[in-house]
N, C-alpha and C positions, 0 to 999 in steps of 0.2 A: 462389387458389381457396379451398376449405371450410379455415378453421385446424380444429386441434387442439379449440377449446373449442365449436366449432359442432358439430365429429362428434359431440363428450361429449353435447352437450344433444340432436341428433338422435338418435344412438344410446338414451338413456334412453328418448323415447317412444318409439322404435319399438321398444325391447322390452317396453314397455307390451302392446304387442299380442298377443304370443306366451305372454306369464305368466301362471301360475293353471293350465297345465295339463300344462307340463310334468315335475310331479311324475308323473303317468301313465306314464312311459316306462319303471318298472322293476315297475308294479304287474300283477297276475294279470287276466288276462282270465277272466272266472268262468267255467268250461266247462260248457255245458248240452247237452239232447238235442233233435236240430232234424232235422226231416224233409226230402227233398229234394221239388220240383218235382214235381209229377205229373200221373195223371188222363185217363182219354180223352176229354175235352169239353176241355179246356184249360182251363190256372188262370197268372193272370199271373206273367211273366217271375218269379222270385224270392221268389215265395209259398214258405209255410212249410205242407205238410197233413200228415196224419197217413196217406197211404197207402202211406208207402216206409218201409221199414228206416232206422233215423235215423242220423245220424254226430255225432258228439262234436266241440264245439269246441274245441280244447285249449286252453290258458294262450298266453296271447302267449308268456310265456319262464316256464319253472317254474327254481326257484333253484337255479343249484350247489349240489351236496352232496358235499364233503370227507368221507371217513372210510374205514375197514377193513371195511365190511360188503359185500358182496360186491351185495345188492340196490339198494345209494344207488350204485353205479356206473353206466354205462352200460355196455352190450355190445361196443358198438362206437363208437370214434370213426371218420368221415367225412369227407375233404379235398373239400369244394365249394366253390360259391361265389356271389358276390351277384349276382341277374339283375338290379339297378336303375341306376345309372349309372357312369359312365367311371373312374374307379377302381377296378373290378373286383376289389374285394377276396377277399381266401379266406375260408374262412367252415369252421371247424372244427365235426361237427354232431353232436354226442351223440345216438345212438339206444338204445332202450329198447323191446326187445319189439315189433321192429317199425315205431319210433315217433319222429319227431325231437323229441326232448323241449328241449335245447338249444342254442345254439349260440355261438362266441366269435371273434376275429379272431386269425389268423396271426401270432404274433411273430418267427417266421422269414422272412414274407417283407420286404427290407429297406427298402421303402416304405412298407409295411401298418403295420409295428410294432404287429402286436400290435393295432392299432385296428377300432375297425366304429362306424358311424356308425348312428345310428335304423335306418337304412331296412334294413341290414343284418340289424339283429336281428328287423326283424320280418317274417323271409323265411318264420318259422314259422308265421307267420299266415297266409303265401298260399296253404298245402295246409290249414291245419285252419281252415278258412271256413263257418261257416253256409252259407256262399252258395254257394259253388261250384255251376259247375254240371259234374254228373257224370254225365250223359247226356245221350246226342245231343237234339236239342229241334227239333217242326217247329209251324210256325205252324199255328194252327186258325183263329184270327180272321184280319181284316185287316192289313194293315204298319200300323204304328203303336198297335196295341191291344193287343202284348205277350203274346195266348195262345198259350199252345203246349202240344204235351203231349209226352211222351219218347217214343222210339223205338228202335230198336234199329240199331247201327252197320250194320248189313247192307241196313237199309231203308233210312238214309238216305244211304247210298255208291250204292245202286242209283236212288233216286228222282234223287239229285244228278249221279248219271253217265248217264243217261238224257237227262235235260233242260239236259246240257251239250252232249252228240252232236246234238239236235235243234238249238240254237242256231248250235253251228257249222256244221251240213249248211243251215239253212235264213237265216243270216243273214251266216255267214264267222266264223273263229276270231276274228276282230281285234273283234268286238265283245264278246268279254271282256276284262273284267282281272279282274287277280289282283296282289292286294299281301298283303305279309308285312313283318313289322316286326324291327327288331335285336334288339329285347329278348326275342323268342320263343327263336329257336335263330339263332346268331352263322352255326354252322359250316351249319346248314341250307340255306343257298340254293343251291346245286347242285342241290339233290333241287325247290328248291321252281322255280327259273328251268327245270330238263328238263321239270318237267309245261306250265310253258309252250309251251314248244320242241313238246312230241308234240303237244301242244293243236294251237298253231301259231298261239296271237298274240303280236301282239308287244308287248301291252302288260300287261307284265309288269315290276313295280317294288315298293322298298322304300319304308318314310318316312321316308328319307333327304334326297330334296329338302327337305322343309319341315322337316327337322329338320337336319343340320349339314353335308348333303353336298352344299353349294354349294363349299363349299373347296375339298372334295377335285376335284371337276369343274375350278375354276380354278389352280389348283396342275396337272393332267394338262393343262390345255389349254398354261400356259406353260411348264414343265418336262418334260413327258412322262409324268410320276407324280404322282396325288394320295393322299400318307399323310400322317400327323402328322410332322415333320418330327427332332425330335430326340427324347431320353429319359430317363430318369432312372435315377441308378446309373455304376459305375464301369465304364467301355467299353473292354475290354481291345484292342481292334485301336486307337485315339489313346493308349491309356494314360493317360485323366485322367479322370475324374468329367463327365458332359455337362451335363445343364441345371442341374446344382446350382452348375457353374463359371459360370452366370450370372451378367454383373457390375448388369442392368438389367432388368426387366421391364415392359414395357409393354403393357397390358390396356386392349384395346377391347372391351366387349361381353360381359366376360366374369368372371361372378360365380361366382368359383372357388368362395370358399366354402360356398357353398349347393349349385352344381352338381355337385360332385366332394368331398365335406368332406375324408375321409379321404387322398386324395389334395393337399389345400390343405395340413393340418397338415404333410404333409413338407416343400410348399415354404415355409411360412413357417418352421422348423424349419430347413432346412438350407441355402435360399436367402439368403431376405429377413434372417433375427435374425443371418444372418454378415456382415452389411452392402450386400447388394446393393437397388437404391433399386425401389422398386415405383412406380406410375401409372396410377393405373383411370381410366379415362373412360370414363364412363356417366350415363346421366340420372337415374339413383338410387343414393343412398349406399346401398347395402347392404352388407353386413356383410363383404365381397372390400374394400368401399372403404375402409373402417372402420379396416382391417388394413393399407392400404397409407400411403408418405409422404406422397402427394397423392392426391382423389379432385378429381375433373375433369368438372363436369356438361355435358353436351353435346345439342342437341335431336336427337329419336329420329331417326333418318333420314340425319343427314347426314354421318356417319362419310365418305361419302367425300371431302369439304371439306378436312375436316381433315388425310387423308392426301395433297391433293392442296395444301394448304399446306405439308405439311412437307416433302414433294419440293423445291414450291417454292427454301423455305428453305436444304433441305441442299445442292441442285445449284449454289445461285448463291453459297453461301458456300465449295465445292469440300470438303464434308466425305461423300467417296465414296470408292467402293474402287475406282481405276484400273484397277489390276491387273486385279482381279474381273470390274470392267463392258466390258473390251478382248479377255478370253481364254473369259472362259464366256458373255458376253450379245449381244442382236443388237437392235439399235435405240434405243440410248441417245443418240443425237443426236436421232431423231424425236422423243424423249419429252422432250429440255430446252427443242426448241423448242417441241413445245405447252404444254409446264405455261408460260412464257414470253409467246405469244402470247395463249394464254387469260386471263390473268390472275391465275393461280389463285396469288396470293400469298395471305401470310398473314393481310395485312388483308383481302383477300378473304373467306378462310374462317371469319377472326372473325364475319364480318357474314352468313353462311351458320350456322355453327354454336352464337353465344353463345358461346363460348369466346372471352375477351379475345386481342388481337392480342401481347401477350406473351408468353404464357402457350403458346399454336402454336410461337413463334418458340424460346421457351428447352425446350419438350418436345422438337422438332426438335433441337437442339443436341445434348441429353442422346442423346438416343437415338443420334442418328450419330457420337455420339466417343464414348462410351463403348463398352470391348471387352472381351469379347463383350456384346450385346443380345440377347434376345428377343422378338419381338413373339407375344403370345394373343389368342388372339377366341375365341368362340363363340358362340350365338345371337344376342345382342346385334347381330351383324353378318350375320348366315345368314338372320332372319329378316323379310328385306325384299327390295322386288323391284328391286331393286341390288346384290342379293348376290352373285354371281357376279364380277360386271366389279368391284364393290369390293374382294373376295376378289386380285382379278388382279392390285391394283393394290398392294393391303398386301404381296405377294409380290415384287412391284419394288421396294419400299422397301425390304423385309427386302436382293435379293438385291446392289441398287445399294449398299447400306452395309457390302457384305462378313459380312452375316450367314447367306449361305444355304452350310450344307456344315462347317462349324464348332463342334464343342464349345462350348454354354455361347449357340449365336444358335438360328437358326431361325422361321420364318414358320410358327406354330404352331398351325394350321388343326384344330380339332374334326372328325372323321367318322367313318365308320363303315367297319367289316370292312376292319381292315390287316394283309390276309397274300394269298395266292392262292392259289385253289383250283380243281384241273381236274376234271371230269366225262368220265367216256370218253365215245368217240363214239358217234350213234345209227346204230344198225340195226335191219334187216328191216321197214324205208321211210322215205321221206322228209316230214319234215313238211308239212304242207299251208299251199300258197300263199295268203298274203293279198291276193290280186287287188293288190298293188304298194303296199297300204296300211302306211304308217309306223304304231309307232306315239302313244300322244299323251303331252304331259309331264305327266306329271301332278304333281300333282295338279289345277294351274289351269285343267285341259280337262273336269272328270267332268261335272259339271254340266251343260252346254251339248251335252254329247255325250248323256247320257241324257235331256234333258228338251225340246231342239231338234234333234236329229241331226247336229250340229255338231262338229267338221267331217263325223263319221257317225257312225250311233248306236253306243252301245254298250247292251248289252239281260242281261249280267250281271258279276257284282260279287262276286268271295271278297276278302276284307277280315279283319284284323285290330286295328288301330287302331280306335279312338272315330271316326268320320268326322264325324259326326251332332253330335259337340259342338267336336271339333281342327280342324276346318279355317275356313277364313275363310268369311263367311256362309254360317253354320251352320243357317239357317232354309231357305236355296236347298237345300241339300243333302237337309234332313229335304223338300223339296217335291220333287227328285228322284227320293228313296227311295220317296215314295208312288207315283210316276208309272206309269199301267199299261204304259209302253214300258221301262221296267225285269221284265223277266222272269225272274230268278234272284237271289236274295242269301245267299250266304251267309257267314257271322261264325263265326272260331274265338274261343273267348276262355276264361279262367277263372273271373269271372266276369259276374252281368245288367248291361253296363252300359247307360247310354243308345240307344247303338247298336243293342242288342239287337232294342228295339222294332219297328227297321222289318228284322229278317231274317226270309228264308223256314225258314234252319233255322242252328241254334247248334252247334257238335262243340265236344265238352270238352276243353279244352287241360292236359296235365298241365304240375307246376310244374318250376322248376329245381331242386328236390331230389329230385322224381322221375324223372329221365333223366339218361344222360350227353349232359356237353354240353363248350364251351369257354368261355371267357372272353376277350376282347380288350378288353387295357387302351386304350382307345384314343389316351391321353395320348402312347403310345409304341409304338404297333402289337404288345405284349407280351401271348404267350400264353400261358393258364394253360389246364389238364385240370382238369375239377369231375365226381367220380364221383357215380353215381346213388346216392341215399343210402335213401331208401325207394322202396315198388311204389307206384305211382300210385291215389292215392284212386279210388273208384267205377271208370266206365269211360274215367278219360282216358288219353290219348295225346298224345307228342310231335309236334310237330307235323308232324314228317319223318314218321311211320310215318303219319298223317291221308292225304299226297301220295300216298305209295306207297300205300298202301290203295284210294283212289281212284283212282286208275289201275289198278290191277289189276280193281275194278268195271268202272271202261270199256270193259277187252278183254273183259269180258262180252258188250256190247251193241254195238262198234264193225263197221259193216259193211265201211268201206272199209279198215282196215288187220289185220294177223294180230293177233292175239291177245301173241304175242312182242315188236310194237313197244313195247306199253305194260309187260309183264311183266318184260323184261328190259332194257330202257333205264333202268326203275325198280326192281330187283331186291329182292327181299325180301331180301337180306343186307345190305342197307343201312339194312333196323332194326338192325342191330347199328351204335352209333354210331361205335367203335371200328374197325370191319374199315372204316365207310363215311369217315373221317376220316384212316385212312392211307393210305388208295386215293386220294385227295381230293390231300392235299398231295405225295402220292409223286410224282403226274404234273406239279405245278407245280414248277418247278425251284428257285423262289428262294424255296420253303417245304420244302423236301422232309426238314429235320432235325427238323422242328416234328412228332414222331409225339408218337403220346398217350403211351406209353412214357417217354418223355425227359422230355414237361411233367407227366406224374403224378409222376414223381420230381422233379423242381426242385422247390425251396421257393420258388424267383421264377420269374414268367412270364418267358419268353423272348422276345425281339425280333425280328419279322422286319423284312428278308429274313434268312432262315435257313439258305441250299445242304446240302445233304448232303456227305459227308466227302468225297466224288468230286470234285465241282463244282471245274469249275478256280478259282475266288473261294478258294474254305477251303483249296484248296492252296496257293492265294497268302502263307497265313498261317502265323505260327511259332509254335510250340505253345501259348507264350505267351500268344496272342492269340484261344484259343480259348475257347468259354466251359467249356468240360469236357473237356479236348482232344481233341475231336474235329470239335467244330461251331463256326460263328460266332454271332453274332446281333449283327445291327447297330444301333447305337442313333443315330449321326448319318445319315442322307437325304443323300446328296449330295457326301458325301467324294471328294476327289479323294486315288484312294487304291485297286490294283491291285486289291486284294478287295471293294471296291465296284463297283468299275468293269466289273468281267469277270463280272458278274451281269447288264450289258445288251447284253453284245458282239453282233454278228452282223457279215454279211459286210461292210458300209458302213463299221462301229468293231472291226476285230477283238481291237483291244486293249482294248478296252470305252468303257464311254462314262460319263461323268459324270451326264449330265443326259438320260434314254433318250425321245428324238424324232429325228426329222431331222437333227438341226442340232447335237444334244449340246451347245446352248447353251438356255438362257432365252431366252425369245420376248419383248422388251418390243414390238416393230413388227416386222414384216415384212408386204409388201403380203400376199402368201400368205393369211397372217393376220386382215390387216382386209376383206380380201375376203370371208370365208368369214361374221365378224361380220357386215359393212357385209349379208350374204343375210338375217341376221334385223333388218335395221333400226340396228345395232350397231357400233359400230367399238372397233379393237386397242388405241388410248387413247381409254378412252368422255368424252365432254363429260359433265361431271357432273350427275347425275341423283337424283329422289328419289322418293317414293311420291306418285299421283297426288294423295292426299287430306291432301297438309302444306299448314298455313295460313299457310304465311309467301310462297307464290308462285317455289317454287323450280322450276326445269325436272323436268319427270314425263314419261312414256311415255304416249301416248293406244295403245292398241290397236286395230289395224286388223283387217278380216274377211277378213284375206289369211292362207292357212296356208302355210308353209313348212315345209323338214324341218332341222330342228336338226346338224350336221353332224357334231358330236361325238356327241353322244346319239342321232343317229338317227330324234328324234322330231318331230310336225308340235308346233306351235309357231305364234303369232299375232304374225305381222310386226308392230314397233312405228315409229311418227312420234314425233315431240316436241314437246309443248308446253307450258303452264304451267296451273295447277289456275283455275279458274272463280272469280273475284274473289266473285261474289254469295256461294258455299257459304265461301269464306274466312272473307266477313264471320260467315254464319250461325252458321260453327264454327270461332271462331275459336282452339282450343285444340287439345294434340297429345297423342290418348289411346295411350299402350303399353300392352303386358301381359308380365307378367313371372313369376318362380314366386313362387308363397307363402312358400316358407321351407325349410330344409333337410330336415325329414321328406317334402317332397313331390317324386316321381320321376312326371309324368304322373297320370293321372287313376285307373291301376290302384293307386297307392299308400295314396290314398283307400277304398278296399275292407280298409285294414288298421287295427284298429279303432285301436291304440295308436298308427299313426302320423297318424292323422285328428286324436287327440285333441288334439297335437303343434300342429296348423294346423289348425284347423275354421273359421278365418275369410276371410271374401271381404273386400272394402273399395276406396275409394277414396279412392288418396293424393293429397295436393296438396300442396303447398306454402304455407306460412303466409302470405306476401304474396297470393297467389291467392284462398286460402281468407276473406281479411279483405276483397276486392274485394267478394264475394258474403253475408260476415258468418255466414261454415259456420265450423264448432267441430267438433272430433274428436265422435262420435260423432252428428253429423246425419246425419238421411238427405235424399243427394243423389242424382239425375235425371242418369246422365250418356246422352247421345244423338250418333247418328251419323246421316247420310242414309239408311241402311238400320234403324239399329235403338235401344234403347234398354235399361237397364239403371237400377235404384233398391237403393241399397246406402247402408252409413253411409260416412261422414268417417274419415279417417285424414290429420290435419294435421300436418306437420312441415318443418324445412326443408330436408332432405336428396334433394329432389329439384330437377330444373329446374324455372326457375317459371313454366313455361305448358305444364308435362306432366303430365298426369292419367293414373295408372296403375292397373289394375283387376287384379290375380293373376290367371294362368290356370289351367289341368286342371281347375276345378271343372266339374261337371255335376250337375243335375238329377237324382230315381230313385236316389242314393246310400242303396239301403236301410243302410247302419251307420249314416247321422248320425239315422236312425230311431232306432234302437236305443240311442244314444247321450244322445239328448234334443236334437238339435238341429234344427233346422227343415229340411225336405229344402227346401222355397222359397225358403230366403234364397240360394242360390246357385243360381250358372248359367253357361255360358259368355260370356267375353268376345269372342269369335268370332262373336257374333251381332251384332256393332255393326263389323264389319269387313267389306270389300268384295273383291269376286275380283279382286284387284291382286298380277300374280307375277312371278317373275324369269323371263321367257322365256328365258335361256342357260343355265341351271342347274336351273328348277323352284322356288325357292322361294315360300314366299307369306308377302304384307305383313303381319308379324302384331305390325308394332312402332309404326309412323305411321301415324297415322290422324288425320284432324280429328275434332274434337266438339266439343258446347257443355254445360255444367253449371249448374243449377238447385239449389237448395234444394227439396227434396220437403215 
């Protein structure tokens, strides 16, 4: 694959792209006096007027200052931490009258080192914001015209809880949803799934499906639990160091670098520079691949080729763990005969993936004899509607090779919220019945439901996430939001982004330095306590206190139920984040040491499961083995090992069980199994499959108007057949466009809102590959036409050879309305989402959606 002097030469240009600006990242954000939103005629989303009391932008970061003077000190230092991605660093915050004036990374905690990446430092930027919005805001004009004028929390909790009771009396609760996203409040969804529960729909979800929490679904479907699987640091119940005892890393899908920086620096730090061999495979050298022995270009989509070649390989070469796949797994004969019968060798999957038939055959090798392995993914892999049954199958690879349950291996699945958390139960009545209705997966059902009544309508929408620009065509969505059988929207957020436009009303979200909150690493299911460090700008609010606040509006105006069911199912002591976070985990058992108390004091997050000193698991242990002695914290999944094991007992395993299902073994086949699939179209080893819209003719899902109910999730779901992509559109578009992130300042689209880390990545582009790009006679900086059956997009060139050479990649989280790149000098039109040249193609067993393959064809503009 790529030698050594191609990554040098593609490396150089592609940092062409990023230079010039990132001198910016230590300089002063000049602090001016800027008025918020106002007016009772309405003035567009994010206007600047002169009728409010103004608030001060502060410095992106003002400079440490050493000395004896009592005034260059700070008041108070503050142990928080970073709300932006999976390394969850701490985040040390010098205040100042009030004020977070600085802040620095944790040299105590022993992965952090003392590090913070960009996005870290400019956590100061996301409370002192021009822009924030700091009062409630209701539309004046139309959806999509952006006026609004402020209001006061009390009118719009009453206008909101009014015309939430009417929807539900007049249309049934199940025609709301309500999502909430990880990056708000980790520990939050207790509070935010009960106002469901009282509501009484049931379509009630995070953006987890389209973001990493296909894993976890397939990891709980074949083992009984979906978490991250191993972790980092020395694990006193095996007594050795876990994933840093990695002797192999193997990366599908997953660009550590950029995704998690700080978190990367330790592994290639304590991993990789002590010899153990790294292997990205990805359709773009990015700067994860750059780093590792071999980078491995592969067309977007067909990850699971590949894993079903090197089954192939491993099974018939006998390089498995007997032992392993006889005493903990259940259908490994089924699974050698189909990988067998199918064909699915590795010259197969050469001629599926572009990966030479070598190149599968000696990666397979490596991975199953060398001990321990690890297998990573994340989006790369999550973000296709294969996600799920691919996810399924990476985890029989991991568990057939003796990697699942083992220091140093693991099937290393990205997702979200690894701990457990209970809500006590409701009283004084019972939620209201949704006449038998499931409800839908979302994300790949909204659309069709609010704009066809399909499978039934849904008629409102509490949202956090960008919908309007993140999800796959993104123009269906904004046609939606206008639609007059959409009757409620409303958006929490920090601050105006695209989405704004089409809400009925905006509540101001405070940030993560203003609230107590948690942290979950999610590399290792490790919790951290991040204290509230200042009082929330203007009038926001966490968004737990948003829930409960609105609920308590409701037993205002609810006729059918007391006053008490909303009042105290949702109690006002549960603004206290602390009383509502030990109450929280006290009642889950296998979190129950994880209090705030413990993780405010650790200098490193703690790993759950986490039992309390009772728990027969932590008695199982010798003092030794405890991490403070008093508690555990587990950092290997799966250990066969009394203190693991006696965290899933019940009456069936009284001695516990290894792997907590039925069966305490790994599900690779059981009819059970392929039965419950075979209800959505699907079987227990799926025939390999890929996005409807790849131009190479591989087998896709056609989607049928048959709704089904998903068996694990609960939800309806759109029965699929199988068949192969439309040869005519092949020809048309004959090229496979992904999207991928910008670059390491950028954490989603709210990271954009931070003026220092926009500066960082302010560019959109399309990559190609120099044999490609010479086909069409494009040069780095032409502007090129890229087009999809739905939609189209004109950006420059970005030539090099570090990608596959017939994928065309467009960055995602950009949106439109970015007032800072105003501010900035940069053109708010040159960018936009690449979600709008994508089609509603999703993973019906998981929810994801196809945000990786897609065909297209390319133009010189």
């Amino acid at each position: 694959m790529a030698t050594v002097d191609e990554k040098q030469t593609g490396r150089r240009s592609f940092l062409k792209l990023t230079a010039g600006v990132s001198a910016m990242l230590g300089a002063n954000w000049q602090g001016t006096k800027l008025a918020l939103a106002a007016g009772d005629d309405g003035v567009p989303l994010g206007a600047v007027t002169s009728k409010e009391k103004t608030i001060e932008q502060f410095p992106y970061t003002l400079p440490v200052r050493f000395g004896d003077k009592q005034a260059e000190l700070p008041d108070k230092v503050v142990r928080n931490g970073c709300p932006y991605c999976n390394s969850q660093c701490r985040i040390m915050v010098w205040v100042k009258d009030g004020r977070a004036v600085n802040n620095y990374g944790d040299p105590k905690d022993i992965v952090q080192d003392g590090r913070l990446c960009p996005k870290g430092q400019s956590t100061i930027q996301m409370g002192y914001n021009k822009y924030r919005i700091l009062k409630p805001l209701k539309r004046v004009g139309p959806r999509g015209s952006g006026k609004f004028r402020e209001i006061s929390w009390d009118q719009a909790y009453d206008e909101i809880a009014q015309k939430l009771l009417e929807i539900r009396d007049k249309h049934g609760a199940h025609t709301v949803v309500i999502e909430q996203t990880t990056r708000q409040e980790e520990e939050g969804f207790g509070i935010f799934e009960r106002f469901g529960e009282l509501l009484g729909t049931p379509n009630v979800d995070s953006g987890g499906p389209q973001c990493n929490d296909t894993g976890k679904y397939a990891a709980a479907m074949r083992a009984g639990m979906g978490k991250f699987s191993n972790g980092y640091g020395f694990d006193p119940i095996t007594g050795q160091y876990d994933l840093e005892s990695t002797k192999y890393l193997l990366m599908l899908g997953s660009n550590m670098a950029e995704q998690r920086v700080v978190l990367s620096g330790h592994v290639l730090e304590k991993i990789v520079k002590k010899g153990a061999k790294m292997t990205v495979v990805d359709p773009i050298l990015n700067p994860w691949g750059m780093q590792a022995n071999e980078w491995v270009p592969i067309r977007p989509g067909t990850d699971m080729a590949l894993v079903y070649g090197m089954l192939h390989e491993i099974i018939n070469n006998g390089w498995v763990d007997q032992d392993f796949i006889k005493n903990w797994t259940v259908g490994y004969d089924e699974l050698v005969k189909f990988v067998n019968q199918k064909g699915y060798s590795p010259k197969w999957a050469s001629e599926m993936t572009g990966i030479p038939e070598e190149t599968i055959k000696r990666i397979a090798r490596e991975y199953a004899t060398t001990k321990p392995a690890s297998l990573w993914t994340n989006h790369g892999i999550a973000g296709h509607c294969n996600a799920t049954q691919n996810f399924g199958m990476i985890f029989i690879l991991a568990a057939i090779t003796g990697n699942i349950g083992v220091p140093g291996g693991g099937a290393l699945f990205m997702n979200n919220r690894g701990f457990d958390f209970d809500m006590p139960g409701i009283e004084h009545g019972k939620p209201p019945e949704t006449a038998g209705k499931p409800g839908l997966l979302l994300p790949t059902a909204i659309e069709d439901a609010i704009l066809l009544g399909k499978p039934y309508p849904i008629k409102a929408v509490f949202n956090a996430a960008s919908w309007t620009s993140f999800r796959q065509n993104s123009n269906k969505i904004k046609e939606a939001y206008l639609s007059p059988n959409l009757e409620l929207t409303v958006w929490t957020a920090i601050w105006p982004g695209n989405h704004g436009m089409y809400a009925d009303y905006i509540l101001p979200e405070a940030t993560g330095y203003e609230k107590d909150n948690i942290g979950d690493r999610r590399d290792d299911r490790a919790i951290r306590w991040r204290n509230k460090v200042v009082e929330p700008m203007g009038q926001a609010k966490p968004i737990t206190s948003i829930w409960i606040d609105l609920a308590h509006h409701i037993a205002k105006f609810d006729k059918k139920y007391p006053k008490e069911y909303w009042t105290e199912n949702l109690p006002t002591r549960f603004h206290d984040k602390k009383t509502y976070w030990n109450e929280g985990i006290g009642r889950a058992s296998t979190s129950a040491g994880l209090t705030w108390q413990r993780l405010d004091k650790s200098d490193n997050p703690i790993p759950w499961p986490c039992p309390g000193k009772d728990h027969p698991a932590t008695k199982s242990l010798r003092p030794e083995q405890l991490v403070d002695g008093e508690h555990p914290g587990t950092k290997v999944l799966y250990l066969d090992h009394p203190a693991f094991k006696l965290l899933w007992a019940n009456d069936k395993f009284p001695e516990g069980r290894r792997f907590p299902n039925d069966l305490n073994k790994i599900i690779i086949y059981t009819k059970e199994f392929d039965d419950k699939l075979k209800a959505l179209g699907h079987s227990a080893l799926p025939e390999y499959f890929t996005s409807p819209a790849n131009p190479y003719g591989h087998p896709c899902p056609v989607y049928t108007d048959e709704y089904v109910v998903n068996p694990w999730r609960g939800k309806l779901v759109r029965k699929v057949k199988w068949g192969k992509p439309d040869p005519a559109m092949m020809k048309k578009y004959p090229h496979s466009l992904t999207s991928a992130r910008p670059s390491a300042p950028t954490m989603h689209a709210y990271s954009m809102w931070m003026p220092g880390l926009l500066q960082l990545a302010p560019d959109q582009f399309v990559m190609m590959h120099t044999d490609l790009a010479a086909k069409y006679g494009i040069k780095t900086g032409d502007r090129v036409k890229v087009e999809t059956h739905i939609g189209g997009m004109t950006l420059p060139a970005l030539v090099w050879p570090g990608i596959e050479k017939n994928t065309i990649q467009v960055p995602a989280h950009f949106e439109k309305r970015n007032l800072v790149r105003k501010d900035l000098g940069l053109d708010m039109d040159a960018v936009d989402t690449p979600n709008q040249m994508m089609d509603n193609y999703g993973d019906t067993v998981g929810g994801a959606q196809e945000y990786k393959a897609h065909w297209c064809r390319i133009s010189k503009a």
